[in-house]
C-alpha positions in Angstrom: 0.0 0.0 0.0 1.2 3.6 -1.0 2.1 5.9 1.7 0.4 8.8 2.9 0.6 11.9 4.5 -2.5 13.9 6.2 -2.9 17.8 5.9 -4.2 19.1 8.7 -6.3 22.7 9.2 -3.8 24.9 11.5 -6.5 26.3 13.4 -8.4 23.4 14.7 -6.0 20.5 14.0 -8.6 18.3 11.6 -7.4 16.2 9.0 -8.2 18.2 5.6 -6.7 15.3 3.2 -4.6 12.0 3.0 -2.3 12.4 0.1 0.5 10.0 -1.7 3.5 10.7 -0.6 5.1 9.7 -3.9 8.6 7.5 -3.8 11.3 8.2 -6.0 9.9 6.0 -8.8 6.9 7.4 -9.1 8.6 11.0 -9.5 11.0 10.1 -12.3 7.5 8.6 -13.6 6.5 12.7 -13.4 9.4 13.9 -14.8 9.5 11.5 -17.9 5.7 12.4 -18.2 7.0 15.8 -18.3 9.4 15.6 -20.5 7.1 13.5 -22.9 5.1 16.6 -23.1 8.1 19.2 -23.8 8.4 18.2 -27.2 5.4 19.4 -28.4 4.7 22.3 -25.6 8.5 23.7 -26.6 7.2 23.5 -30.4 4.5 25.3 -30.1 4.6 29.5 -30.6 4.4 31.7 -28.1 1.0 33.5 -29.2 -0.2 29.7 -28.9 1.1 29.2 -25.2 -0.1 32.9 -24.1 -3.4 32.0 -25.3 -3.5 28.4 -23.1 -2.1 30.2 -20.3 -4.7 32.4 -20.3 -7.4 30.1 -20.3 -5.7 28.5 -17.4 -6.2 32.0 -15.7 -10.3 32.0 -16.3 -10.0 29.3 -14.8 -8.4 30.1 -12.1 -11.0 33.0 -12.0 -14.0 30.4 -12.2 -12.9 28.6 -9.4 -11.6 31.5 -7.3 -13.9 30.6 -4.2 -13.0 27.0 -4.0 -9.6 28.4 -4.5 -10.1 30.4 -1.6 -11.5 28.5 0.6 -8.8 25.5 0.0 -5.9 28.4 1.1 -7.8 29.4 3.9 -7.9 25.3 5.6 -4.3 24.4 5.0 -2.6 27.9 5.6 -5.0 29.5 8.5 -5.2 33.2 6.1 -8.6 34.7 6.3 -10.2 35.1 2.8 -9.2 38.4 1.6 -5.3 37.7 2.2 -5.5 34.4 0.2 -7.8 36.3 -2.5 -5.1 39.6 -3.0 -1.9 37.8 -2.1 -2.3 34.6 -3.7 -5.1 34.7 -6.4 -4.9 38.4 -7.4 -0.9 38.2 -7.6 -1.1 34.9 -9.6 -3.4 36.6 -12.4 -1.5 39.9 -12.5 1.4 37.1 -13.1 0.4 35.7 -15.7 -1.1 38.8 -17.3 2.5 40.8 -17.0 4.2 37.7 -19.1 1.4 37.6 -21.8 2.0 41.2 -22.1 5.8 40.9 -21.9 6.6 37.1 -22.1 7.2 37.7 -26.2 9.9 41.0 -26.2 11.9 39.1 -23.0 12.5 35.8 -25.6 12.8 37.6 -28.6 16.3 36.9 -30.1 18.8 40.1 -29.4 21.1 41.2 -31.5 25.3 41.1 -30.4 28.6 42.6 -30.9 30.6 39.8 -33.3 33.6 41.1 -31.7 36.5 41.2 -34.1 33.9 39.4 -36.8 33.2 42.6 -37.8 32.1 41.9 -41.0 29.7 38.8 -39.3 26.3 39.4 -37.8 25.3 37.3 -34.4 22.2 37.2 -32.5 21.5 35.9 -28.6 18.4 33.4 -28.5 16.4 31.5 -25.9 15.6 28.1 -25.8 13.4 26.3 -23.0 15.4 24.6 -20.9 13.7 21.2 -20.5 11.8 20.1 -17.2 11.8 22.5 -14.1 11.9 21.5 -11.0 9.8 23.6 -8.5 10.1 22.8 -5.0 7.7 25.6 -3.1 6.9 26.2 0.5 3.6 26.4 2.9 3.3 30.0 3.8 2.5 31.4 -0.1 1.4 27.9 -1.0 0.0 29.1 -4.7 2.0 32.1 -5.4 5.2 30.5 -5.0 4.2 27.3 -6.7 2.7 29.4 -9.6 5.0 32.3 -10.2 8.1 29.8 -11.3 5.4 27.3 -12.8 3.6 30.0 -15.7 7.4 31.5 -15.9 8.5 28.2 -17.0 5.9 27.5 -19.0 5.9 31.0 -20.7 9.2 29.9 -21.9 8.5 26.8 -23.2 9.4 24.4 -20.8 7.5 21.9 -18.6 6.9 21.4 -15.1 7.1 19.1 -11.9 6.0 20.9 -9.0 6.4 19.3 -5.2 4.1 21.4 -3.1 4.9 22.0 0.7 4.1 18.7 2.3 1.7 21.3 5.0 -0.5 22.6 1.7 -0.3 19.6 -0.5 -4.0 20.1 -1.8 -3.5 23.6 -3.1 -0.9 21.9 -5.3 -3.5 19.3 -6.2 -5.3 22.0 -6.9 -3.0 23.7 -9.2 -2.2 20.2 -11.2 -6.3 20.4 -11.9 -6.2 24.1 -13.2 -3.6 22.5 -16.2 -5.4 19.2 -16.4 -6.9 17.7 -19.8 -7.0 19.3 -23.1 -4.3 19.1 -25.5 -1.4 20.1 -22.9 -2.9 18.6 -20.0 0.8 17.2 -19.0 2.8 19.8 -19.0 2.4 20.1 -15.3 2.8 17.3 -13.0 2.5 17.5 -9.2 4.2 15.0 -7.0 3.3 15.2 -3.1 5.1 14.2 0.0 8.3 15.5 2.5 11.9 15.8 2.1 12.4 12.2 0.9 10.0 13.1 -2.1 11.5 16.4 -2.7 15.2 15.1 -2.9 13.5 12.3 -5.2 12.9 15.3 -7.6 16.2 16.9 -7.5 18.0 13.7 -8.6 15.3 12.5 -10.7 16.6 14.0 -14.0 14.8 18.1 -14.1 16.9 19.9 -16.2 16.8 23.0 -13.3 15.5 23.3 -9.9 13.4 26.2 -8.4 13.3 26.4 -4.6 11.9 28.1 -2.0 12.2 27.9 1.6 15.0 27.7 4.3 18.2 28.3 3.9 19.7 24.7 5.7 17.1 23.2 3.5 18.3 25.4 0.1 21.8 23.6 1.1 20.7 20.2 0.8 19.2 21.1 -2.1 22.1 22.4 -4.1 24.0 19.4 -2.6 21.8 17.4 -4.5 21.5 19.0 -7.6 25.2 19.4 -7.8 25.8 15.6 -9.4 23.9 16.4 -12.1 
């Protein structure tokens, strides 16, 4: 039997959820999902992935109250907090990079040096699969903000919520689910074990936020590959 891990509201101590707690197996089984998914996601145009991250956001806007409701139970913020620092923030997010998203990648031109007579041009690629590791306190602001940056850019995502707000990560994997692109984001849940699991499971880069003794273990980790 799989093991779990139960969230708990802050406040009164009740079990929200039982969730996996996913063993390193089943996250390189994310991250090759992922990564199955980045060939056509990184294909596609940016026009194309503004317009589907977009559609995530009215989403996000349709289900703003269950939203809500799920930051308020694992986190202990009353409503308007979770609705201007999390929500609000995650839409102006997403709205600055549709906006801004297509100048930042554009190729830039560069100095050939003594080439004079040679032109040369600076251009952005996606990366692969990102990593995100976020913490409890901003449980969908810092899981989004590196997630639709990533994704902006072409690249794919495994995110490992705080093992306190595992739901709102849930949560976050249902905004992206089905439809055409419905893998580019994969959510593993569970503790340190799970979150080391996706540091050496093969992500291309790793976002992280949290404690600095914790950052440390991280980079340990990421350093062999």
């Amino acid at each position: 039997m799989a093991a779990t891990i139960d969230t708990r509201d802050p406040r009164t101590g009740a079990v929200i959820a039982s969730v996996c707690e996913h063993d390193e197996h089943e996250v390189r089984d994310a991250q090759m999902r992922a990564r199955a998914a980045l060939r056509t996601w990184a294909s596609l145009s940016f026009r194309t992935r503004r317009a589907y991250l977009l559609e995530v956001r009215d989403r996000l806007l349709d289900s703003a109250e269950d939203l809500t409701e799920l930051i308020c139970a694992e986190t202990g913020k009353q409503p308007a907090e979770a609705v201007t620092t999390e929500l609000m923030a995650v839409c102006e997010t997403i709205q600055w990079y549709s906006r801004n998203g297509a100048a930042a990648l554009r190729p830039v031109p560069v100095a050939p040096g003594v080439l004079a007579h040679k032109r040369a041009w600076k251009e952005y690629s996606p990366m692969g699969v990102i990593g995100v590791i976020s913490p409890w306190n901003y449980p969908f602001t810092l899981s989004m903000t590196p997630l639709v940056t990533a994704l902006f850019a072409g690249n794919t995502v495994v995110l490992k919520p705080s093992e306190v707000t595992p739901t709102v990560g849930l949560a976050i994997r249902d905004l992206f689910a089905g439809g055409p692109y419905g893998e580019i984001v994969q959510v593993v849940t569970g503790g340190g074990p799970t979150g080391e699991a996706l540091v050496r499971c093969g992500v291309d880069k790793v976002v992280f936020t949290g404690s600095a003794a914790t950052g440390r273990r991280v980079m340990r980790a990421a350093a062999d590959s």
